[in-house]
One Martini backbone bead per residue (centre of mass of N, CA, C, O) as a GRO file, in nm:
protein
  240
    1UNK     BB    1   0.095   0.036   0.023
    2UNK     BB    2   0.048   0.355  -0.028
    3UNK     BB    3   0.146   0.676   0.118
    4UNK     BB    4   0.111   0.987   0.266
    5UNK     BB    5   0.328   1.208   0.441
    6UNK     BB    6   0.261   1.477   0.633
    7UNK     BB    7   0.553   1.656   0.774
    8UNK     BB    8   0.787   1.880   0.952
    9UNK     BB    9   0.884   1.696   1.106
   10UNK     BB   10   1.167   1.494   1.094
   11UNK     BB   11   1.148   1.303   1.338
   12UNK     BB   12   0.851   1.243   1.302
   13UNK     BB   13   0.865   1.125   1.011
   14UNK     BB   14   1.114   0.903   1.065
   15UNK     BB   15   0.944   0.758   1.253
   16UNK     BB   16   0.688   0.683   1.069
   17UNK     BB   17   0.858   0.548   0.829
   18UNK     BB   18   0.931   0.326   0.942
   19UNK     BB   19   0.698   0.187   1.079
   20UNK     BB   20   0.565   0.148   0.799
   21UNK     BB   21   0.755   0.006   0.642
   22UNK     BB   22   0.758  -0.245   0.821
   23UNK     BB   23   0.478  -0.305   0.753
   24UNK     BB   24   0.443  -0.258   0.443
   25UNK     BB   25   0.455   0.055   0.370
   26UNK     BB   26   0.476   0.265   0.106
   27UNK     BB   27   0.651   0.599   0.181
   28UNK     BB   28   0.569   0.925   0.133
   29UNK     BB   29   0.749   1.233   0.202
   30UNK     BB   30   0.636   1.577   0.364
   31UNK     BB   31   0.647   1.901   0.444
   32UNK     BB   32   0.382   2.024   0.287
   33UNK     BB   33   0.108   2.128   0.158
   34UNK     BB   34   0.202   2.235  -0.128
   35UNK     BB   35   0.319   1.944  -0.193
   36UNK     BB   36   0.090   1.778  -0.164
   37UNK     BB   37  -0.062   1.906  -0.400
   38UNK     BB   38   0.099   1.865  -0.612
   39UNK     BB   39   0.134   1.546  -0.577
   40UNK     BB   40  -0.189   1.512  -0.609
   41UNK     BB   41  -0.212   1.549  -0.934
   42UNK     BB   42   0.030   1.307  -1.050
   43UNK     BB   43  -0.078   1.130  -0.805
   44UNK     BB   44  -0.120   0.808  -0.625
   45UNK     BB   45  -0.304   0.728  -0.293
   46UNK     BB   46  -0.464   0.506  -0.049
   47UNK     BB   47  -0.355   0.705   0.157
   48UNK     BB   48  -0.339   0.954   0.447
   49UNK     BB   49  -0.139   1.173   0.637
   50UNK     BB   50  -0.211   1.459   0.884
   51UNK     BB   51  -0.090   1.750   0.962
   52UNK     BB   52  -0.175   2.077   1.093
   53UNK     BB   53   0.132   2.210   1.210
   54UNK     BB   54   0.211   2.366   0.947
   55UNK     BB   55   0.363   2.552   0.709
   56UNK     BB   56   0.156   2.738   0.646
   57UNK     BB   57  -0.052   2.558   0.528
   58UNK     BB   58  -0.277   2.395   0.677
   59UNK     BB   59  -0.437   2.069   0.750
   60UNK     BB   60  -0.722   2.199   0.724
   61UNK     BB   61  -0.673   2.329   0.410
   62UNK     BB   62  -0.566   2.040   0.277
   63UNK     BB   63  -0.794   1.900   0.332
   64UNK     BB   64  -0.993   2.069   0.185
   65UNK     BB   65  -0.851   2.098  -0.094
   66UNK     BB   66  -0.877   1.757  -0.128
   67UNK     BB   67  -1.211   1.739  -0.104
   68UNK     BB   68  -1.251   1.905  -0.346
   69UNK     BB   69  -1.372   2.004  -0.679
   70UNK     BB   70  -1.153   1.789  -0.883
   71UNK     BB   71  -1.005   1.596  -0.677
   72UNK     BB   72  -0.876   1.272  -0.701
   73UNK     BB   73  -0.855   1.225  -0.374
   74UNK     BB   74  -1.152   1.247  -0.236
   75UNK     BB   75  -1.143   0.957  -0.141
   76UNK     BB   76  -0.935   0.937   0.030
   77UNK     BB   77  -0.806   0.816   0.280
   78UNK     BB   78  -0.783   0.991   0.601
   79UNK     BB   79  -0.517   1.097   0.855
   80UNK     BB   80  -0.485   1.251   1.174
   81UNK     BB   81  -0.153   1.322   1.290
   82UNK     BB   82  -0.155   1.535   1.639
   83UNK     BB   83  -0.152   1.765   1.888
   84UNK     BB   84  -0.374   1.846   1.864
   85UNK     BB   85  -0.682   1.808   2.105
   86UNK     BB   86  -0.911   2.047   2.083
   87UNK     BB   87  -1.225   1.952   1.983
   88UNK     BB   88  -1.234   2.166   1.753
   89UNK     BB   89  -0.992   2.036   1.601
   90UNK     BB   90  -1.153   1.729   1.589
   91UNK     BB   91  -1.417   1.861   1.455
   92UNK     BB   92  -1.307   2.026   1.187
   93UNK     BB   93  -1.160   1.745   1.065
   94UNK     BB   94  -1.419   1.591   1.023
   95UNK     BB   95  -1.568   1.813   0.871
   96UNK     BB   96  -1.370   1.808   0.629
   97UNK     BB   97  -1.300   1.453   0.583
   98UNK     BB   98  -1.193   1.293   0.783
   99UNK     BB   99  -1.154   0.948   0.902
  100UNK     BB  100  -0.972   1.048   1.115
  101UNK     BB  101  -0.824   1.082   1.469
  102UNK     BB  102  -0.480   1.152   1.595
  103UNK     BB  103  -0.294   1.183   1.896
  104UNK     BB  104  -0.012   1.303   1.996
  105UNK     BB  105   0.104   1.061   2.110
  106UNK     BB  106   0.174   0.753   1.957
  107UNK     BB  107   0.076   0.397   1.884
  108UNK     BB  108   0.186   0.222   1.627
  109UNK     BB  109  -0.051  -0.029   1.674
  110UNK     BB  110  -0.297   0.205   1.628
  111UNK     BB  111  -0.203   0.298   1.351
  112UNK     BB  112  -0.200   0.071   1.197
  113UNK     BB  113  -0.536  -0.013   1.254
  114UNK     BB  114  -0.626   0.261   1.152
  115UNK     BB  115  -0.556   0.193   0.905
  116UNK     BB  116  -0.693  -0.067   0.825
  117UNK     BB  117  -0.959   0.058   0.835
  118UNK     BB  118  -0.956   0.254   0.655
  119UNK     BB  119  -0.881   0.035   0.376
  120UNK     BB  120  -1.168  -0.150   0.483
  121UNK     BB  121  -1.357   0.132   0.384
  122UNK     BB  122  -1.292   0.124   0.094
  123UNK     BB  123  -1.295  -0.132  -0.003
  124UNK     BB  124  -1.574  -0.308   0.153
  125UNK     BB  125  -1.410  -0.405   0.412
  126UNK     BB  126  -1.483  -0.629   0.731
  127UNK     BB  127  -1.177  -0.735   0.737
  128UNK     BB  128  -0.864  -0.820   0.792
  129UNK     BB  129  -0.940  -1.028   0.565
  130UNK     BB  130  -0.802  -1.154   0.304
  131UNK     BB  131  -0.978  -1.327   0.007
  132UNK     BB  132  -0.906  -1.574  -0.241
  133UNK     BB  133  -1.031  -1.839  -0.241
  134UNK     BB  134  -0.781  -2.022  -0.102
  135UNK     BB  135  -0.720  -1.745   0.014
  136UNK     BB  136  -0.537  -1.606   0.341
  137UNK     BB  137  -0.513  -1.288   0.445
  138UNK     BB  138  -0.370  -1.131   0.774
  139UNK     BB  139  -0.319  -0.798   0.829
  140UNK     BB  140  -0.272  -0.843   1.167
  141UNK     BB  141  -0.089  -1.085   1.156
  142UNK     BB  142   0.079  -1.156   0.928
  143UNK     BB  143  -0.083  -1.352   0.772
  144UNK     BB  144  -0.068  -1.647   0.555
  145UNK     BB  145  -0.270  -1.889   0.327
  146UNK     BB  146  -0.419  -2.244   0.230
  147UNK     BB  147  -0.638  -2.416   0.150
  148UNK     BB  148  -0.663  -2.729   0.162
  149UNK     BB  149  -0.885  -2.798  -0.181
  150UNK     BB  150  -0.939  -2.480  -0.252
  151UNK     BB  151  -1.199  -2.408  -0.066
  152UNK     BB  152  -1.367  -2.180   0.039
  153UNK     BB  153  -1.355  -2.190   0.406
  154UNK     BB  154  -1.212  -2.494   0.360
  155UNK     BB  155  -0.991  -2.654   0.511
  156UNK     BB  156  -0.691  -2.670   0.584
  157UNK     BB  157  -0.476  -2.485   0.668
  158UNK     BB  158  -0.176  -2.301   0.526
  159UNK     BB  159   0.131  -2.214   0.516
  160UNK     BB  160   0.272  -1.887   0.381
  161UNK     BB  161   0.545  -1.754   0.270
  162UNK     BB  162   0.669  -1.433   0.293
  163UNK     BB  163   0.805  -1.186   0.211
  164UNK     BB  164   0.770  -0.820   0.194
  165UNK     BB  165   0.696  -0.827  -0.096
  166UNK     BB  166   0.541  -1.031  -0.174
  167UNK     BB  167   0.311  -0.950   0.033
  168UNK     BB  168   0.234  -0.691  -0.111
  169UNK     BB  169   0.160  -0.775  -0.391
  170UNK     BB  170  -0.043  -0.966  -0.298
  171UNK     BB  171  -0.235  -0.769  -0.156
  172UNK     BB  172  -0.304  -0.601  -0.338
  173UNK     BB  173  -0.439  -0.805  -0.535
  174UNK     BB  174  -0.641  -0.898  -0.310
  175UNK     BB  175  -0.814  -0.605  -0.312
  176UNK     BB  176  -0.846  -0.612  -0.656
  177UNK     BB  177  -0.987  -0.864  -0.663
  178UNK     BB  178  -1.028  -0.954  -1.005
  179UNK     BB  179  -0.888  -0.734  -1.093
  180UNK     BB  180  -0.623  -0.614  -1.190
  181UNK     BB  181  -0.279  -0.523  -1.187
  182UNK     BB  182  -0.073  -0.302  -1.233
  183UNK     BB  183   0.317  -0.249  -1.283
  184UNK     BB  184   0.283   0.012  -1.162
  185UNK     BB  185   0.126   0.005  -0.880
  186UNK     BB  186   0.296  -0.210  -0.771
  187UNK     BB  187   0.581  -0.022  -0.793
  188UNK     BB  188   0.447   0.199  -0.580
  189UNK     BB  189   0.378  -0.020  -0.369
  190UNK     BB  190   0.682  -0.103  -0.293
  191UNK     BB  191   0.834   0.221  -0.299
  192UNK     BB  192   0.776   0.465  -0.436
  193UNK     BB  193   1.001   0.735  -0.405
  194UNK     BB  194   1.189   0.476  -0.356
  195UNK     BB  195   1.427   0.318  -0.620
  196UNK     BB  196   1.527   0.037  -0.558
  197UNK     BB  197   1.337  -0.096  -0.776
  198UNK     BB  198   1.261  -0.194  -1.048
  199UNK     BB  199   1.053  -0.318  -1.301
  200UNK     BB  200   1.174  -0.603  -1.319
  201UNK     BB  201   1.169  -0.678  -1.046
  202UNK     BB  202   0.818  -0.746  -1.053
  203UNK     BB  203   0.873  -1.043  -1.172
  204UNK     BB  204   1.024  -1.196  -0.982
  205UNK     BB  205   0.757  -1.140  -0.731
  206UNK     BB  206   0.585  -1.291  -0.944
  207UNK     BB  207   0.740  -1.573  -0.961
  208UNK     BB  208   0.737  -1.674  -0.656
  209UNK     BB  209   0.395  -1.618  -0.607
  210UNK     BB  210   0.347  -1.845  -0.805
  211UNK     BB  211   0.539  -2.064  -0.681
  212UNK     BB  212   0.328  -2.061  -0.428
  213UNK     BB  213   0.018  -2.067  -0.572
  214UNK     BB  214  -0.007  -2.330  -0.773
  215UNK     BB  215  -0.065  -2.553  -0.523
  216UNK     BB  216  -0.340  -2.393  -0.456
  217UNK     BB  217  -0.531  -2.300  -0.727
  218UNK     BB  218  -0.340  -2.047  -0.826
  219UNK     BB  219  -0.317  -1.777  -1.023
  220UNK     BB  220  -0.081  -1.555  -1.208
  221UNK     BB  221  -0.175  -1.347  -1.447
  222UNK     BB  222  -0.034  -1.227  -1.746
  223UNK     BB  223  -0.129  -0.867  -1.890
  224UNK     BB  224  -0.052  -0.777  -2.134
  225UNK     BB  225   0.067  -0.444  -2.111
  226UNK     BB  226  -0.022  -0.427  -1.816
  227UNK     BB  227  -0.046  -0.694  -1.603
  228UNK     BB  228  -0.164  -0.859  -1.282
  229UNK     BB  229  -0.413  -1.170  -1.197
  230UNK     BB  230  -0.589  -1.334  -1.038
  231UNK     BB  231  -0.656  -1.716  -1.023
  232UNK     BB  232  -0.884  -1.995  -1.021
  233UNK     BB  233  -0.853  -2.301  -1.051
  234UNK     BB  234  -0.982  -2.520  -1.265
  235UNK     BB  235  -1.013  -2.780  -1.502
  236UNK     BB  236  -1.071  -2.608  -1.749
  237UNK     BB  237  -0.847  -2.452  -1.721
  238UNK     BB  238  -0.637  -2.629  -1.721
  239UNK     BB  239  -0.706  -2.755  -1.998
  240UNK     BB  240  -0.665  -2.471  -2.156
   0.00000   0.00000   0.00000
């Protein structure tokens, strides 16, 4: 998941990148509000953290003009995390349409939960876990597996062992399943603007995860020109 982190403060920005690194969001920061509309007219981003005070334009009037008519990011859940904690300041953020606020100091469990919670009603589920087909990825244990038998729901878990990167690449996936994942997106969430690896490196992490999703009846499928998307092997398939 990429992230924009708008932040002045630099050790505290570089204490919540890192938190959030660990935890395998792809994390982009920025030190004001200016720079933040800027990159936000011509990139996207799954969320966003906002400090209200910041230089210049506070975060109340970026978030404002976030939400304005005709931004890219109108949708984006939106995340205040601030020292401000004064009633009318929490009341401000909401109504400008912030999804979340927490006050400074914050405790890291409850910020990484706090955002899966609203990664999970951005996207329309109910639960930390995600599902397709015979997959199961439980994004509050960190941990991975596949029914063995194929069925949804049914047959014994199995552990999928997955590394820091395969884990991003599938969670995208499954977030986005059964629709496809551009291999734009996907190496955004991985890396976002710090250009660790290549684009040819995204090929690398998803024949890793083909060679481990193929025995439990998941196909990670490349389309062509564009990227790709999981599918459920029936015999149908297979033969075909």
């Amino acid at each position: 998941m990429r992230l924009l982190l708008v932040e002045d403060d630099l050790m505290v920005a570089s204490g919540i990148k890192l938190g959030l690194t660990d935890a395998g969001y792809a994390v982009d920061w920025v030190s004001s509000a200016e720079r933040a509309l800027d990159v936000l007219e011509h990139e996207s981003f799954d969320i966003a953290i906002l400090d209200i005070g910041l230089p210049g334009m506070d975060g109340l009037e970026l978030l404002h003009r976030m939400r304005g008519k005709g931004m890219a990011c109108t949708g984006m859940p939106v995340l205040m995390l601030t020292a401000r904690d004064a009633l009318h300041d929490r009341v401000r953020g909401l109504d400008l349409g912030a999804d979340d606020y927490m006050v400074k100091p914050y405790e890291l469990p409850e910020l990484l939960a706090r955002l899966r919670a609203l990664l999970r009603r951005s996207q329309a589920a109910n639960s930390a876990v995600l599902s397709f087909g015979p997959l199961v990825l439980d994004t509050a244990a960190r941990s991975a597996g596949a029914r063995l038998g194929g069925l949804e729901g049914e047959g014994e878990l199995h552990s999928i062992d997955l590394g820091p990167r395969e884990w991003t690449v599938l969670e995208y996936l499954l977030i986005h399943a059964p629709k496809p994942a551009s291999k734009e997106k996907l190496l955004q969430a991985l890396t976002g603007w710090d250009k660790e690896i290549t684009p040819n490196a995204v090929e690398v992490y998803v024949s890793r995860l083909r060679a481990k999703l193929e025995p439990y009846g998941v196909a990670l499928r490349s389309i062509r020109g564009f990227g790709y998307r999981l599918d459920v092997q029936t015999q149908e398939t297979e033969a075909a």
